[in-house]
mmJSON file of the N, C-alpha and C atoms, coordinates in Angstrom:
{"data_MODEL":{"atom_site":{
"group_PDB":["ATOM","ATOM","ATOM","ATOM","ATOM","ATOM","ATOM","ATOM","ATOM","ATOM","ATOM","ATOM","ATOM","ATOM","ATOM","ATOM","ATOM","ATOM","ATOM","ATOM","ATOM","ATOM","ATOM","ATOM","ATOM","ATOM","ATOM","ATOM","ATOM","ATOM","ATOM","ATOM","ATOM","ATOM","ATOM","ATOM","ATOM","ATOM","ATOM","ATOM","ATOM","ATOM","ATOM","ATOM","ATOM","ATOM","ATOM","ATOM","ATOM","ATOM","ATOM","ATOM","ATOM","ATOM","ATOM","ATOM","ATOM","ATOM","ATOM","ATOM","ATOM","ATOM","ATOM","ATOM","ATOM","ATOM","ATOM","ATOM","ATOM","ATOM","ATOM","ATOM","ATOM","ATOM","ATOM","ATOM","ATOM","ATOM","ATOM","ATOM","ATOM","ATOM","ATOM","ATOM","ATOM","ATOM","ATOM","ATOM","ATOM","ATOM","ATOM","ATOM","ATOM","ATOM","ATOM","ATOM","ATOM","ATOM","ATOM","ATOM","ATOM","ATOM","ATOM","ATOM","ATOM","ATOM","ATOM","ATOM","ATOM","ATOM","ATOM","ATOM","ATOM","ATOM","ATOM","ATOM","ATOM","ATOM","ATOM","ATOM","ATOM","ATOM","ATOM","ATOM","ATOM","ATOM","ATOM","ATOM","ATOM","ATOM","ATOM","ATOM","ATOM","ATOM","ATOM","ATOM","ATOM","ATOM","ATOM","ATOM","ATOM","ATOM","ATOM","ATOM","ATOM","ATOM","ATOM","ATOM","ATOM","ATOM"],
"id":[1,2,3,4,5,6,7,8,9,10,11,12,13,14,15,16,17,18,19,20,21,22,23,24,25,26,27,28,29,30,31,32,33,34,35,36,37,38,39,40,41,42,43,44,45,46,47,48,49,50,51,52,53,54,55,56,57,58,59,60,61,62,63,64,65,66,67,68,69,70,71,72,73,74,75,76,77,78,79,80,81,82,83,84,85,86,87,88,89,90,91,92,93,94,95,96,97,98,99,100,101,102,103,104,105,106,107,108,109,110,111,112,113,114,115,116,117,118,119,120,121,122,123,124,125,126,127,128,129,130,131,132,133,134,135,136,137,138,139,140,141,142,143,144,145,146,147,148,149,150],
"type_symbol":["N","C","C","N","C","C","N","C","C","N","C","C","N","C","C","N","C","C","N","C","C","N","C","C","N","C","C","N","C","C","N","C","C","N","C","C","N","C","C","N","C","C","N","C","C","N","C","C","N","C","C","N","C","C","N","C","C","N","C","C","N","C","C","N","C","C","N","C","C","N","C","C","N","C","C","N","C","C","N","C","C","N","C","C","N","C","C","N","C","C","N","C","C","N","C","C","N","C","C","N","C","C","N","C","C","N","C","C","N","C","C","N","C","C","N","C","C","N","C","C","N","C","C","N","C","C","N","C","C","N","C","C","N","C","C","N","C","C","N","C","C","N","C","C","N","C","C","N","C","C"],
"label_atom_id":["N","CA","C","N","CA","C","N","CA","C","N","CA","C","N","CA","C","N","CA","C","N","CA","C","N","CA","C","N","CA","C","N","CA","C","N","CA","C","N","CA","C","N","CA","C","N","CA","C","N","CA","C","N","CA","C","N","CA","C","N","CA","C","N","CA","C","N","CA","C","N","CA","C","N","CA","C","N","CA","C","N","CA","C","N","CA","C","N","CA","C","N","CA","C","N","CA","C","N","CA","C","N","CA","C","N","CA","C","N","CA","C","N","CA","C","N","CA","C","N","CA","C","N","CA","C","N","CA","C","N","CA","C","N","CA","C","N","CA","C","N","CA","C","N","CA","C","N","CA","C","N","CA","C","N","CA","C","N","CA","C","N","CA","C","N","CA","C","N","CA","C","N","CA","C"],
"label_alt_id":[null,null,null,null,null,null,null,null,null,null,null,null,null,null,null,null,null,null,null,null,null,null,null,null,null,null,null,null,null,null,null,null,null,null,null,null,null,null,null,null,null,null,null,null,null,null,null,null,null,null,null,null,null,null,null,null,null,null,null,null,null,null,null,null,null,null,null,null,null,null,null,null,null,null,null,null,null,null,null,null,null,null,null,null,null,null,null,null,null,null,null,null,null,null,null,null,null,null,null,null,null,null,null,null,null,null,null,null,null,null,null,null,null,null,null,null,null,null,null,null,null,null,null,null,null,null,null,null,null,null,null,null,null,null,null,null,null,null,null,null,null,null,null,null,null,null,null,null,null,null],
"label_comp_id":["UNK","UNK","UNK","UNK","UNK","UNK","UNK","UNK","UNK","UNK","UNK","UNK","UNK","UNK","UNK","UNK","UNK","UNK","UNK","UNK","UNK","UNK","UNK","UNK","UNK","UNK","UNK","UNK","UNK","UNK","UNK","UNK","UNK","UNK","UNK","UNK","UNK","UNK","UNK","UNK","UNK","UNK","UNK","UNK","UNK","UNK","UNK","UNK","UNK","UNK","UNK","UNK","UNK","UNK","UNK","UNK","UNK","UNK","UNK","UNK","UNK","UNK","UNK","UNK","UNK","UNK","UNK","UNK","UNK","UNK","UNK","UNK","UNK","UNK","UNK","UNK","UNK","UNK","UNK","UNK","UNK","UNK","UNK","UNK","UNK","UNK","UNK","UNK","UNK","UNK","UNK","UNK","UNK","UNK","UNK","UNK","UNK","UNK","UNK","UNK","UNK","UNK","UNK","UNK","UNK","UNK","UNK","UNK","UNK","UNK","UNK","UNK","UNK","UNK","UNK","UNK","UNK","UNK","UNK","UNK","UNK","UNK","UNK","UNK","UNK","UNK","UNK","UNK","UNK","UNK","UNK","UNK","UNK","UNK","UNK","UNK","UNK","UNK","UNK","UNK","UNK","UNK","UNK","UNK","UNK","UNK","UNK","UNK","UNK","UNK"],
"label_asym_id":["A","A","A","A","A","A","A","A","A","A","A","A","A","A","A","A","A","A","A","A","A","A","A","A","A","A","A","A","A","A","A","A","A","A","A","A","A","A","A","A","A","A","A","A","A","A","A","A","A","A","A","A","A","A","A","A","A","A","A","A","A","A","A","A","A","A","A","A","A","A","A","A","A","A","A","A","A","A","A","A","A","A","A","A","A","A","A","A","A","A","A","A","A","A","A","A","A","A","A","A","A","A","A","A","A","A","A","A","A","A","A","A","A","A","A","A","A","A","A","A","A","A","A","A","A","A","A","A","A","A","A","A","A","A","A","A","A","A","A","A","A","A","A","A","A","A","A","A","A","A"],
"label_entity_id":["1","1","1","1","1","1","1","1","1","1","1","1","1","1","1","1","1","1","1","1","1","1","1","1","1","1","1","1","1","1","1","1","1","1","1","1","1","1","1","1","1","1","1","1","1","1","1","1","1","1","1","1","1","1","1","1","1","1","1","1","1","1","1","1","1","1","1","1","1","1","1","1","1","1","1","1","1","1","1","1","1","1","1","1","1","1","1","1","1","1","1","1","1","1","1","1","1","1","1","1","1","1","1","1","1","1","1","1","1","1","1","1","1","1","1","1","1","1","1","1","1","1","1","1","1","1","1","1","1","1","1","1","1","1","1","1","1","1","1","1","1","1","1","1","1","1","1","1","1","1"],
"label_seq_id":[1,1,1,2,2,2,3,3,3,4,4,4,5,5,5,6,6,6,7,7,7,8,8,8,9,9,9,10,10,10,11,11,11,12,12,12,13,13,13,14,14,14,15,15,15,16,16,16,17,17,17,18,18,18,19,19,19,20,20,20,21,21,21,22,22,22,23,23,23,24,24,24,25,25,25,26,26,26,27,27,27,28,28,28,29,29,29,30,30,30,31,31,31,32,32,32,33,33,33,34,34,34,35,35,35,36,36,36,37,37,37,38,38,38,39,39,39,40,40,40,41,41,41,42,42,42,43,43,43,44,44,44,45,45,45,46,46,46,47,47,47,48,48,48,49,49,49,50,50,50],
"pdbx_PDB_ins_code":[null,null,null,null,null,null,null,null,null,null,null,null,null,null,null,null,null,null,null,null,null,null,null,null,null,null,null,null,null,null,null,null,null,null,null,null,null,null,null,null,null,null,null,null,null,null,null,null,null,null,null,null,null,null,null,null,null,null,null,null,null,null,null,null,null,null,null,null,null,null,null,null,null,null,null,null,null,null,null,null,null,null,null,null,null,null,null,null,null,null,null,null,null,null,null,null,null,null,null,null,null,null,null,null,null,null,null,null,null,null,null,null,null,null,null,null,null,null,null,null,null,null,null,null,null,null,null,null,null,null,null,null,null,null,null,null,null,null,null,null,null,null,null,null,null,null,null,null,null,null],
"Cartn_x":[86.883,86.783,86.01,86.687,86.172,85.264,83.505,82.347,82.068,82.969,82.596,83.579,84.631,85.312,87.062,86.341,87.475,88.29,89.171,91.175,91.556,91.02,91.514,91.87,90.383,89.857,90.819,91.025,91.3,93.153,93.294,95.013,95.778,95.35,96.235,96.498,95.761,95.992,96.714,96.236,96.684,97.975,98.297,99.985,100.879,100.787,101.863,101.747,100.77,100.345,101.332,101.013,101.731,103.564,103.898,105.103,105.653,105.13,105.668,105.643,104.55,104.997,106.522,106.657,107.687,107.13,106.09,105.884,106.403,106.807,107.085,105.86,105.84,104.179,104.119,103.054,103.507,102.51,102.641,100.913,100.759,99.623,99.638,98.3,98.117,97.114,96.17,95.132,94.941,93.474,93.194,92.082,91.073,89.879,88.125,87.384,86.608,85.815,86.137,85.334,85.33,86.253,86.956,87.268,88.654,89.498,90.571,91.189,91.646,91.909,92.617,92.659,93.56,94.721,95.779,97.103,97.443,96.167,96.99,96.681,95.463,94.961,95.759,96.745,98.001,98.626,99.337,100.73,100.101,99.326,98.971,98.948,98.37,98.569,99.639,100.681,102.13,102.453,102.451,103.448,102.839,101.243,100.611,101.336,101.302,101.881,103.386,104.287,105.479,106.073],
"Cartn_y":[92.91,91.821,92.279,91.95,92.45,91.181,91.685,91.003,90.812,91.527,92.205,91.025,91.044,90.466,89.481,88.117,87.46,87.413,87.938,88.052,86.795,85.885,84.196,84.124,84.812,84.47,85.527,86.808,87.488,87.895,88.909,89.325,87.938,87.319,86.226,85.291,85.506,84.382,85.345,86.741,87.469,87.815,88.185,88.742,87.68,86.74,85.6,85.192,85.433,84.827,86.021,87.457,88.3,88.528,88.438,87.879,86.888,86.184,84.945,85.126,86.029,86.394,87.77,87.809,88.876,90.347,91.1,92.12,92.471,93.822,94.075,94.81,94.389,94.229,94.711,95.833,96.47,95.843,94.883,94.412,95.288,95.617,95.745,95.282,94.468,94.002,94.68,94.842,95.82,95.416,95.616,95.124,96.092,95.242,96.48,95.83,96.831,96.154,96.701,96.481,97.158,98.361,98.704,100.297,100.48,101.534,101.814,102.652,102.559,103.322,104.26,105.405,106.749,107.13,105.955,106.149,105.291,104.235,103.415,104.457,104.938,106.235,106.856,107.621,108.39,108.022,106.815,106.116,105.625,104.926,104.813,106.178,106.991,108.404,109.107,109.05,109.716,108.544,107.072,106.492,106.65,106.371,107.11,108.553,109.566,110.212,110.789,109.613,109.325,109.5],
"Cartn_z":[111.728,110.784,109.546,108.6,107.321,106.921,106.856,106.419,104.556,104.186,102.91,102.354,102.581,101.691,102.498,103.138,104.288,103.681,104.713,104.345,103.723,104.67,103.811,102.508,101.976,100.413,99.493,100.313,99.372,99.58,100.423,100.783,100.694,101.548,101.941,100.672,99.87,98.211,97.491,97.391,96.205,96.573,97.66,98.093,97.704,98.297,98.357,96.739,95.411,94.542,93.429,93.59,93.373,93.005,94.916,95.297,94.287,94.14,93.236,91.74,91.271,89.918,90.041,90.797,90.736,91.002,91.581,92.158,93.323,93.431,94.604,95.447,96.505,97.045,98.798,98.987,100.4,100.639,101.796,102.248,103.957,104.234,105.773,106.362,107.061,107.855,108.646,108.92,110.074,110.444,111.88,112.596,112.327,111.743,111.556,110.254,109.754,108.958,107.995,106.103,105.453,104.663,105.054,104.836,105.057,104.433,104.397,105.695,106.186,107.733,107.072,107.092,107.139,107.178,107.884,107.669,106.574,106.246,104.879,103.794,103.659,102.298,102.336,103.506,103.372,102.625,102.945,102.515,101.171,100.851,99.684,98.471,99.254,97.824,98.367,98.909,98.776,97.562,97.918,97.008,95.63,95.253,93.67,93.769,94.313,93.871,93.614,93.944,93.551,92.495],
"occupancy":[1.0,1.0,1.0,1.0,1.0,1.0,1.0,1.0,1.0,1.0,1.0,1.0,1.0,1.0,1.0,1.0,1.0,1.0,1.0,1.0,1.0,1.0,1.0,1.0,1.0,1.0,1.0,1.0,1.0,1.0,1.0,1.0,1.0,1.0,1.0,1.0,1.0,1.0,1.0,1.0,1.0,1.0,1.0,1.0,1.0,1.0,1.0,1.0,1.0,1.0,1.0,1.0,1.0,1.0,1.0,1.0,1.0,1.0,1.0,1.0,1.0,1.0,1.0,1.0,1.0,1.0,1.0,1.0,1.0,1.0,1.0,1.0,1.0,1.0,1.0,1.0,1.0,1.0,1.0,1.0,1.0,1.0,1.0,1.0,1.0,1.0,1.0,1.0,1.0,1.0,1.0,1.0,1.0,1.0,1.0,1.0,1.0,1.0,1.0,1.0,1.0,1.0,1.0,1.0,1.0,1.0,1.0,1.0,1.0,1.0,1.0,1.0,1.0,1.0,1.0,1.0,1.0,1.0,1.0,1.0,1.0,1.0,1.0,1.0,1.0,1.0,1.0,1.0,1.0,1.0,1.0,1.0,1.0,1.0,1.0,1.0,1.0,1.0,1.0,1.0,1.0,1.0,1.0,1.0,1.0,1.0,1.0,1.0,1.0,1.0],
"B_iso_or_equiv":[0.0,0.0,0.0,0.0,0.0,0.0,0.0,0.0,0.0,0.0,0.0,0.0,0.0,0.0,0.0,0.0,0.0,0.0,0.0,0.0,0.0,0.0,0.0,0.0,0.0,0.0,0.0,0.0,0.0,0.0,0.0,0.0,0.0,0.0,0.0,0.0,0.0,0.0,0.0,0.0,0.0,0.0,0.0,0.0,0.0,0.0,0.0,0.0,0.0,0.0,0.0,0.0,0.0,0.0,0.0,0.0,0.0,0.0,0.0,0.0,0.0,0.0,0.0,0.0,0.0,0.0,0.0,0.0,0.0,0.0,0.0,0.0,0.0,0.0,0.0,0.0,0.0,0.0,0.0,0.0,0.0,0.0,0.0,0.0,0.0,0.0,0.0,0.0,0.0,0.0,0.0,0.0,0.0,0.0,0.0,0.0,0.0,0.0,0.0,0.0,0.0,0.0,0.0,0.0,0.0,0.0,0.0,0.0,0.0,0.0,0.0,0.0,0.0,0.0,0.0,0.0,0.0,0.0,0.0,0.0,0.0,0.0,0.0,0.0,0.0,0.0,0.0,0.0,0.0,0.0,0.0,0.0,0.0,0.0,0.0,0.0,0.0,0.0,0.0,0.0,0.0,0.0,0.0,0.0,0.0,0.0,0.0,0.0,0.0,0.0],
"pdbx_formal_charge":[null,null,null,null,null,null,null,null,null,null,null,null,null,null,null,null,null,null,null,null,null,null,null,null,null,null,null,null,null,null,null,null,null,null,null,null,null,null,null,null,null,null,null,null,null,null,null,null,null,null,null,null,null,null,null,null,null,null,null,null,null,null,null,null,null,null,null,null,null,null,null,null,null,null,null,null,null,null,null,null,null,null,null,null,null,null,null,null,null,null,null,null,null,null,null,null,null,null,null,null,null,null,null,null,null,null,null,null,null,null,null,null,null,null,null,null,null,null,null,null,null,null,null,null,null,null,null,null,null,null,null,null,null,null,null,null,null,null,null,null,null,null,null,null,null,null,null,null,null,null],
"auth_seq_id":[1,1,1,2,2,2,3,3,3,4,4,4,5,5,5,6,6,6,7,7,7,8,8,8,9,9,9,10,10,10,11,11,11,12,12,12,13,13,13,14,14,14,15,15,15,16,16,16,17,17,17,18,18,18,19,19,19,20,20,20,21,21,21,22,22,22,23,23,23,24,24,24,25,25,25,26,26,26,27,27,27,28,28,28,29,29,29,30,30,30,31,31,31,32,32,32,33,33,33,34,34,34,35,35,35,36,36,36,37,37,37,38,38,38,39,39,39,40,40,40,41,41,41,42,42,42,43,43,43,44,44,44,45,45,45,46,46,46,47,47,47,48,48,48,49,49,49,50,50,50],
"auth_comp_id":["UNK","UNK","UNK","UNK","UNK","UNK","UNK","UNK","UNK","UNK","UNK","UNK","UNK","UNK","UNK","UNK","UNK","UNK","UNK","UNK","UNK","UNK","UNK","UNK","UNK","UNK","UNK","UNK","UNK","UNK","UNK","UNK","UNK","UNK","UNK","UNK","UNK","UNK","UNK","UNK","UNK","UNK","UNK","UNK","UNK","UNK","UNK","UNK","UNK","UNK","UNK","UNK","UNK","UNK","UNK","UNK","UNK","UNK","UNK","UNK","UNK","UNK","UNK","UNK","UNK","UNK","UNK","UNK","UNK","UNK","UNK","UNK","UNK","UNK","UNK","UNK","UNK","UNK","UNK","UNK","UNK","UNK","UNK","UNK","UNK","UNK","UNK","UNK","UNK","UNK","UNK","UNK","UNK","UNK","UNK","UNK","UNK","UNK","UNK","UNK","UNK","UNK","UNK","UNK","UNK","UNK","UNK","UNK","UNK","UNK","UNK","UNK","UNK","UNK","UNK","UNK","UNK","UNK","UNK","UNK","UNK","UNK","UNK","UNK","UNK","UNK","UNK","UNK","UNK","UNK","UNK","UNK","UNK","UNK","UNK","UNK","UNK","UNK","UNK","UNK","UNK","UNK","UNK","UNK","UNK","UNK","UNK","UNK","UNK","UNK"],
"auth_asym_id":["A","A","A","A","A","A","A","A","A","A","A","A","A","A","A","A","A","A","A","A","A","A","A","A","A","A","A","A","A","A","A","A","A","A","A","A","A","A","A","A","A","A","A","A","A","A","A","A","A","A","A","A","A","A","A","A","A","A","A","A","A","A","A","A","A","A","A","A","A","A","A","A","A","A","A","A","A","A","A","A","A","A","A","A","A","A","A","A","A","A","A","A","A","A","A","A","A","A","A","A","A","A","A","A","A","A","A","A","A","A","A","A","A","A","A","A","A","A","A","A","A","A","A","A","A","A","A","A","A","A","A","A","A","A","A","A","A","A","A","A","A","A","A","A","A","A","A","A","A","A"],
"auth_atom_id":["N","CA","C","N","CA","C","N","CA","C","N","CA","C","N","CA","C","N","CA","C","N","CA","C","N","CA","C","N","CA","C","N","CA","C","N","CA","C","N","CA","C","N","CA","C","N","CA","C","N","CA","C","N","CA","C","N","CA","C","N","CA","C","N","CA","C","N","CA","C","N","CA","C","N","CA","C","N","CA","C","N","CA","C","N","CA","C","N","CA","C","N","CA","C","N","CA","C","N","CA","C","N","CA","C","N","CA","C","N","CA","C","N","CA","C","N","CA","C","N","CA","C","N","CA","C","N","CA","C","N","CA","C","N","CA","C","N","CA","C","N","CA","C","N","CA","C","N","CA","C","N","CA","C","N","CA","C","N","CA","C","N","CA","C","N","CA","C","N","CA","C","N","CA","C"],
"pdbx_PDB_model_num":[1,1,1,1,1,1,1,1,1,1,1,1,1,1,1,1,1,1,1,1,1,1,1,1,1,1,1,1,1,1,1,1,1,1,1,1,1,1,1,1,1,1,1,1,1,1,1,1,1,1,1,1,1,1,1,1,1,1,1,1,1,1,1,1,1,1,1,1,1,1,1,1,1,1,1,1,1,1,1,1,1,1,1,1,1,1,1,1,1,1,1,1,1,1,1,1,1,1,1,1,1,1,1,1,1,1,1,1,1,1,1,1,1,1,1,1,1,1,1,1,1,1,1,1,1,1,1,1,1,1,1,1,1,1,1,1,1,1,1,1,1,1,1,1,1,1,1,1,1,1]
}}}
């Protein structure tokens, strides 16, 4: 569970808020706190470096 900053407040408004202006938008969920888990930092800098 992320202490820093609740999903409620934040993913869950901005994706669907996004979506609707017309972005195309990879969301992925994932259980823990804080911090980027390692297979998203992957996938995230293959697609920046696209």
């Amino acid at each position: 569970m992320d202490e820093v900053l609740g999903i409620d407040a934040s993913s869950r408004v901005f994706v669907p808020s996004l979506k609707g202006a017309g972005y195309q938008v990879r969301y992925h969920e994932f259980d823990g706190p804080h911090t980027v888990p390692p297979y998203i930092a992957r996938e995230a800098l293959k697609w920046f470096t696209s």
